[in-house]
N, C-alpha and C positions, 0 to 999 in steps of 0.2 A: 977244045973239042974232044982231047981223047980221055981228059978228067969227066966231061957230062957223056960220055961212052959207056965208061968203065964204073960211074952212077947207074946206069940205065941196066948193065949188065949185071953186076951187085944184086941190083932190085930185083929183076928178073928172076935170076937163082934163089933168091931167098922168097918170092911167092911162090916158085914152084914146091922148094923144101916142107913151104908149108902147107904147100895143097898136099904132099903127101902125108906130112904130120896129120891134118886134118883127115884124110881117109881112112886112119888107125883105127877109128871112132864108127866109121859108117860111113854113107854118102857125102860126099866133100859140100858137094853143093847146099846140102841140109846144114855144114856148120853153123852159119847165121843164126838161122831159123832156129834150130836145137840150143844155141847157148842162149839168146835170147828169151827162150821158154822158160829156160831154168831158173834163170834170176829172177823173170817176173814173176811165173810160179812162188818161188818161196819168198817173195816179197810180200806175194798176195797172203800169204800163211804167216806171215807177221815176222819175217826176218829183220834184223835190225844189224847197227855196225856194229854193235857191240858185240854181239851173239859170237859163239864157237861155232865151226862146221866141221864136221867129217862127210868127207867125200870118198863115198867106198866106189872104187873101181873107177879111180881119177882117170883114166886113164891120158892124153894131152893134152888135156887141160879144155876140151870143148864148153865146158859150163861153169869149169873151177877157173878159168882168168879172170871172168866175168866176178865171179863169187871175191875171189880175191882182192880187187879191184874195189867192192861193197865194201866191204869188211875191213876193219882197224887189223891194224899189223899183230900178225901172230893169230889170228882168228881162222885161219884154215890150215887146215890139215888134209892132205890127199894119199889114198891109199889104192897101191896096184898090185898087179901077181907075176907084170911084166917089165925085166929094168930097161929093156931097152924102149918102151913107151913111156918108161916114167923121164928115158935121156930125152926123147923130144919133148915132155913136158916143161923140162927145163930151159929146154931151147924155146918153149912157149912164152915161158915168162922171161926174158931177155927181150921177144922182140915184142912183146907188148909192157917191158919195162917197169915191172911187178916186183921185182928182187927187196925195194924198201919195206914193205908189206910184210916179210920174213915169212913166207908162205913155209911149211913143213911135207915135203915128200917122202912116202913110206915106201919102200918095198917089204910087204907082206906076202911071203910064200906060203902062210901057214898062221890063219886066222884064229886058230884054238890056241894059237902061243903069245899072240898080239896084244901089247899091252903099252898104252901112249903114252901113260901114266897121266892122265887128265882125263874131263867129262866135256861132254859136249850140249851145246843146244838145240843143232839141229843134225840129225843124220842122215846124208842122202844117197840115194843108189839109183842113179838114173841109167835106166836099159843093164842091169847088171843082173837082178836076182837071177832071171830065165836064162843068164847064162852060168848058172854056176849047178852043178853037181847034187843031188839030195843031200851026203854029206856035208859037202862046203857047203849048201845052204843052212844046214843048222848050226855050223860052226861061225857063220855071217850072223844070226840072229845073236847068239849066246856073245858074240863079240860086241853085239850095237849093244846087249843091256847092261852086259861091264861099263860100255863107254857112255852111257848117253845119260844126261842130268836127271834128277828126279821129274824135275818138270819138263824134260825136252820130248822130243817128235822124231824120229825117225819115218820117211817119206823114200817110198820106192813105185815102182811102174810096173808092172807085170804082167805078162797076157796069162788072162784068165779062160780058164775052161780045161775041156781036157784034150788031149790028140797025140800023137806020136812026136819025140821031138826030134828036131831036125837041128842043122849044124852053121857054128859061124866063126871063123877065123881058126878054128879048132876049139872052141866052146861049143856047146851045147842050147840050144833054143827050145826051152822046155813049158811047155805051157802046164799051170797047174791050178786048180780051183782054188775060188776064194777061201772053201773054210779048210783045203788044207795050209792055205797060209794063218787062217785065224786059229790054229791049233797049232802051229809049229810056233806062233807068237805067244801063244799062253804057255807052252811049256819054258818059256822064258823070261813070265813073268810081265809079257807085252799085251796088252788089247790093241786090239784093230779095227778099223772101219775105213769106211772107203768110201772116196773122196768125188770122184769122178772118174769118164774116160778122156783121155789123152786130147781127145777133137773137143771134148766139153770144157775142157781148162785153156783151147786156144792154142796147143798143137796142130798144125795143118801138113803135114809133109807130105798128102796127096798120097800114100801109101795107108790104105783103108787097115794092112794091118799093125800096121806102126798106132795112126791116129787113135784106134778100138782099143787099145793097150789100157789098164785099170791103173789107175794114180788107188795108195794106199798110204795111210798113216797110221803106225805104230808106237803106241805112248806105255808111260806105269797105268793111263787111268782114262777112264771115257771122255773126261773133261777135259783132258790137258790141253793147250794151244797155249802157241808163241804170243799171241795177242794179249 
């Protein structure tokens, strides 16, 4: 009795731990639903197990267990600006039992100095760009075309338009126009186009401005795809 107590109590404490770990990220309730999207998403874009990934702004692992979990060992790579969310990332991958996979966790303070010493095939920033700085944003581009293979993809989500930005966790919620991202991608040697919005690739979070959010892919060349 007091061994299936002391199970039940265990269990208890470690779903709460994790609804907190999952709140890092956004609404706890949306984790399903948010990691869910992301694998399908790049599945639909033609990810495969073999593929490399960089996951810029992994933060615990909402989309990147899932990603790892796809992926042959050694194929992801996760990069944050916060150690204490990359410590529950780890704790992410313990209890979904990931550690054979040899997943690779970066603390990156400082994207202009970041170097993995490898390419990738696909690079993703999901809900990241609009939180990051004019700077850090071209220091995040100039880092994805160091990193990302001749023929790979880089894929980000961004609200598009213009408006005052507002604030989240102490980031920044910056909305910025498409063709300032399609000129902050070619001075890096990137072309862009764009994909869809967030509700048209099967995003539902019932928050109209989350779902309206712009899916974007950044390549060397107009043709490139995983496929």
């Amino acid at each position: 009795m007091a061994g299936t107590f002391m199970r039940a109590l265990g269990t208890w404490f470690g779903s709460d731990r994790a609804g907190r770990r999952h709140s890092l990220v956004g609404r706890s309730e949306l984790w399903p639903m948010k990691r869910a999207f992301q694998i399908d998403f790049l599945r639909r874009q033609g990810l495969q197990p073999q593929h490399r990934v960089l996951d810029i702004g992994c933060g615990s692992l909402r989309g990147g267990a899932a990603l790892i979990a796809y992926l042959g060992p050694g194929g992801y790579s996760g990069i944050d600006v916060r150690e204490s969310v990359l410590a529950e990332a780890r704790q992410e991958l313990l209890r979904e039992r990931l550690l054979a996979k040899r997943p690779e966790l970066v603390l990156a303070t400082d994207m202009t100095e970041l170097d993995l010493k490898r390419r990738f095939d696909v690079l993703w920033a999901f809900s990241v760009l609009f939180h990051l700085a004019d700077p850090i944003l071209d220091a995040c581009f100039a880092m994805a075309a160091r990193h990302l293979e001749p023929e790979g993809v880089f894929f980000a989500n961004l609200i598009a338009g213009e408006g005052p930005s507002g604030e989240w966790q102490g980031f920044p919620v910056a909305p910025r126009t498409l063709e300032t991202y399609r000129a902050l991608a070619l001075r890096h040697g990137l072309q862009a186009r764009v994909i869809g919005t967030l509700a048209e690739l099967g995003h539902h979070s019932g928050d109209s401005s989350q779902d309206a959010q712009c899916m974007m892919a950044f390549s060397r060349g107009p043709g490139t795809s995983l496929r």
